[in-house]
C-alpha positions in Angstrom: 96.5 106.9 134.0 92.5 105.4 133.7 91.7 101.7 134.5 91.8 101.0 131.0 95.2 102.3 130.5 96.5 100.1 132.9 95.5 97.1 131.8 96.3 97.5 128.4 100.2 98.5 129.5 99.9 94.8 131.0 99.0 93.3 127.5 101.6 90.5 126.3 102.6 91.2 123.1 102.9 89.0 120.2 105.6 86.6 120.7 105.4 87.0 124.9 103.6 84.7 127.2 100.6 83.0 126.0 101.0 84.6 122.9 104.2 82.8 122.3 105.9 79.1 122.1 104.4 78.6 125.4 101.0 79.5 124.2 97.6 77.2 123.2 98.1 76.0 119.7 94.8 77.0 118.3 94.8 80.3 119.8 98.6 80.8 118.2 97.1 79.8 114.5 94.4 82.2 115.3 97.0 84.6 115.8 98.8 83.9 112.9 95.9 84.0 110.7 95.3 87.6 111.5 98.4 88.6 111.3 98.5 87.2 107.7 95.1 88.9 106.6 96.3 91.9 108.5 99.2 92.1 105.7 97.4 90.7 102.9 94.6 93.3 103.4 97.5 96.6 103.4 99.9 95.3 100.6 96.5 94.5 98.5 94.6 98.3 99.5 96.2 99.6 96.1 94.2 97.4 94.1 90.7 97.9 96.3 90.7 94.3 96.9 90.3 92.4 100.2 91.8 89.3 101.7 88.3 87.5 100.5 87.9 88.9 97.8 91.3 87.9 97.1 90.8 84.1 98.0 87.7 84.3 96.3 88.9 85.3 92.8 91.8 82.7 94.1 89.5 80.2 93.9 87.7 81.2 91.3 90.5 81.1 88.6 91.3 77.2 90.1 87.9 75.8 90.5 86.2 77.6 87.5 83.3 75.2 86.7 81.9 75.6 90.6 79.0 77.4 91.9 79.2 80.2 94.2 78.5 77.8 97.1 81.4 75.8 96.4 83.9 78.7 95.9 82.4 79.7 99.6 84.0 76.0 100.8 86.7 76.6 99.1 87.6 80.2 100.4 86.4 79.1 103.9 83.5 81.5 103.8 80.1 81.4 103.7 77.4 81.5 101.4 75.7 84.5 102.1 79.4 86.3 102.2 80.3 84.9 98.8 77.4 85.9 97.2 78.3 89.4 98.8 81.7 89.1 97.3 80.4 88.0 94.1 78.2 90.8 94.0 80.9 93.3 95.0 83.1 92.0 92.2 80.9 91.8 89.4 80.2 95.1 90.2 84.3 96.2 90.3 84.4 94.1 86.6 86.4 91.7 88.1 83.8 89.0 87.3 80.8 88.1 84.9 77.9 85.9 85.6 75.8 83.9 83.2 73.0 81.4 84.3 74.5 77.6 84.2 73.1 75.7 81.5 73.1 72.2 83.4 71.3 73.9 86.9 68.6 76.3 86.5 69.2 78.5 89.6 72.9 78.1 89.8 74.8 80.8 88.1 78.6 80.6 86.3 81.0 82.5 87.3 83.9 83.9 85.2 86.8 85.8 85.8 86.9 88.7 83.3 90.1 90.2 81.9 90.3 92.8 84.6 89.7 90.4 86.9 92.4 87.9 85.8 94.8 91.3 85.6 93.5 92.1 89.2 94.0 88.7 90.4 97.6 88.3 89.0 98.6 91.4 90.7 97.1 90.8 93.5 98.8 87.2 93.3 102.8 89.1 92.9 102.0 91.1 95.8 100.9 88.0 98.2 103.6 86.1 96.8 106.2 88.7 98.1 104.5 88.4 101.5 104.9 84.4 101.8 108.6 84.9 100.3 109.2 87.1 103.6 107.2 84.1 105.9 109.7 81.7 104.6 112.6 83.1 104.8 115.7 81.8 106.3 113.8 78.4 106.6 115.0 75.2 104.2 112.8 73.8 101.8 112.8 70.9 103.8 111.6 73.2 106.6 109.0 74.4 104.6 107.6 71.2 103.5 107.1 69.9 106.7 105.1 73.0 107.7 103.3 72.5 104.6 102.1 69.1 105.1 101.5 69.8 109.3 98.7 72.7 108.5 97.2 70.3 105.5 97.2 67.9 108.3 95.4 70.2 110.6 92.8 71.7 107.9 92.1 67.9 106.8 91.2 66.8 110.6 87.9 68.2 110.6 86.5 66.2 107.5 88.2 63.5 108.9 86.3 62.9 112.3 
């Protein structure tokens, strides 16, 4: 057995130690986090989308009227990997744009028809995933985590 092997063998897994109920807070929602794009990025593969490029057309079908920076905010990414993402999926025919006739550099966005088809596939399969995070908890459960992780994303405009 190398060095290497070793100390990997030691390696908590998820759910043991640190990486557990006893474990930092943030470093559990990171862990979460990835374990939720992890998923989201193998049950969308099929449809050659990613996990941002999943929020991003997300985003894009709520918050139509908003620039490509805003959709970034929105998606938690930013700028310069929107316009990556844009770029990627107007060039899939997922999206369209069309300079903005109110702001001369700013370009619309639109979700085209395969990109709303994409999107509401893409949207069946995620669902699925979040039915199977849920389970066996009440609604009242459910609300309460709900409202705790708007809590936590609010604190940082809030300080």
């Amino acid at each position: 057995m190398s060095k290497d092997d070793s100390y990997s063998a030691a390696l908590p897994r998820a759910g043991e130690g640190k990486r557990g109920a006893d474990g930092y807070l943030g470093y559990l929602l990171r862990q979460a986090a990835g374990a939720y794009r992890y998923r989201v990025e193998a049950v969308l593969h099929d449809l050659q989308l990613t996990q941002p490029q999943f929020a991003a057309l997300t985003m894009l079908a709520a918050y139509p009227e908003h620039s490509s920076a805003d959709l970034a905010r929105l998606a938690l990414l930013t700028p310069q990997t929107m316009s990556t993402i844009v770029a990627n999926l107007e060039k899939a025919g997922l999206v369209s744009r069309r300079p903005n006739a109110r702001h001369g550099r700013k370009q619309h966005i639109d979700l085209t028809g395969k990109g709303r088809a994409v999107l509401a596939a893409a949207k069946d399969k995620a669902y699925v995933l979040e039915t199977e995070l849920l389970a066996g908890m009440t609604d009242d459960e459910q609300t309460v985590i709900r409202r705790w992780l708007v809590k936590v994303a609010g604190a940082e405009t809030e300080s």
